[in-house]
C-alpha positions, -999 to +999 in steps of 0.1 A: +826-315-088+842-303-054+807-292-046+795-325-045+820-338-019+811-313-001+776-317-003+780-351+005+800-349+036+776-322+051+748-350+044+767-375+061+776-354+091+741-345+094+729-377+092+753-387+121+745-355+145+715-366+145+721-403+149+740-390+177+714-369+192+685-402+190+714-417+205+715-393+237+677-394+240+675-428+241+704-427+268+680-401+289+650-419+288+669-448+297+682-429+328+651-419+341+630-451+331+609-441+306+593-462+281+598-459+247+583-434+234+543-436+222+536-449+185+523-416+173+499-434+142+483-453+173+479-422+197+460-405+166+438-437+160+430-443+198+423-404+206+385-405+188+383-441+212+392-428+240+367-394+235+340-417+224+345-441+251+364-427+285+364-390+278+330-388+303+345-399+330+383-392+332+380-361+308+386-351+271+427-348+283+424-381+304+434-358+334+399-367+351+371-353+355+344-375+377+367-407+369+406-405+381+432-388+363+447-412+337+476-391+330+491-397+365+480-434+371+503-458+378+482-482+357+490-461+327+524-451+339+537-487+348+516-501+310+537-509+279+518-519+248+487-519+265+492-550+292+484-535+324+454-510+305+439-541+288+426-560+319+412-530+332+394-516+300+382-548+292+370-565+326+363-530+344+365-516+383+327-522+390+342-514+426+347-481+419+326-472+388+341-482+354+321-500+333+337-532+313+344-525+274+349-563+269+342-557+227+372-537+223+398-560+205+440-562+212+447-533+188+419-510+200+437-515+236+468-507+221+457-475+206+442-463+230+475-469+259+494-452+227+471-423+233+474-424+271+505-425+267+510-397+244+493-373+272+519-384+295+546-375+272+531-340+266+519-334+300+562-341+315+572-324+284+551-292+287+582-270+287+584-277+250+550-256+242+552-226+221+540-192+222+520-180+197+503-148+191+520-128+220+512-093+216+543-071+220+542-031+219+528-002+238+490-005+242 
């Protein structure tokens, strides 16, 4: 029976460090003025849109290629939700190349400034890759 408490109280102290620790992320992105962060279900729906769609021009990473570097616009960097990406993917730059996509509906805009917004996170984040298969040992 004892074990139970105790099994109960390390569930509840867990549960609160890592309340705690949301908590303090939150706080940070606050502090630097992040958005919140991307809806991951959308990034994964509006990746294969944005491949089939804008990957020609501004790259399979959205980091450019003949078109601009979406992960360092301030379009993408100022959008939440998809408001500032909408009018562009939808009406177009004809000034400066991009075609309109006027059939895309709200959500598809959404998904794909979730995506665009994903590559930000993991492009400012890119401290938090991992190694894997490093070689160690005399050759």
């Amino acid at each position: 029976m004892a074990w139970r408490g105790r099994l109960l109280t390390s569930l509840l102290l867990i549960g609160l460090v890592a309340a705690a620790q949301e908590q303090r992320v939150q706080r940070g992105r606050d502090f630097l003025g992040l958005a919140p962060p991307p809806d991951a279900q959308a990034a994964a729906r509006g990746a294969p849109l944005f491949h089939q769609n804008c990957a020609f021009c501004h790259g399979q990473n959205a980091t450019g290629a003949e078109g601009p570097d979406l992960v360092r616009s301030t379009v993408v960097l100022h959008d939440e939700r998809g408001e500032t990406i909408g009018p562009v993917v939808l009406h177009g730059r004809p000034e400066r190349g991009m075609p309109a996509f006027p059939s895309f509906t709200e959500a598809q805009i959404y998904d794909i400034a979730e995506f665009l917004h994903q590559r930000v996170e993991e492009s400012a984040n890119r401290f938090s890759y991992k190694m894997q298969n490093i070689v160690t040992g005399d050759a």
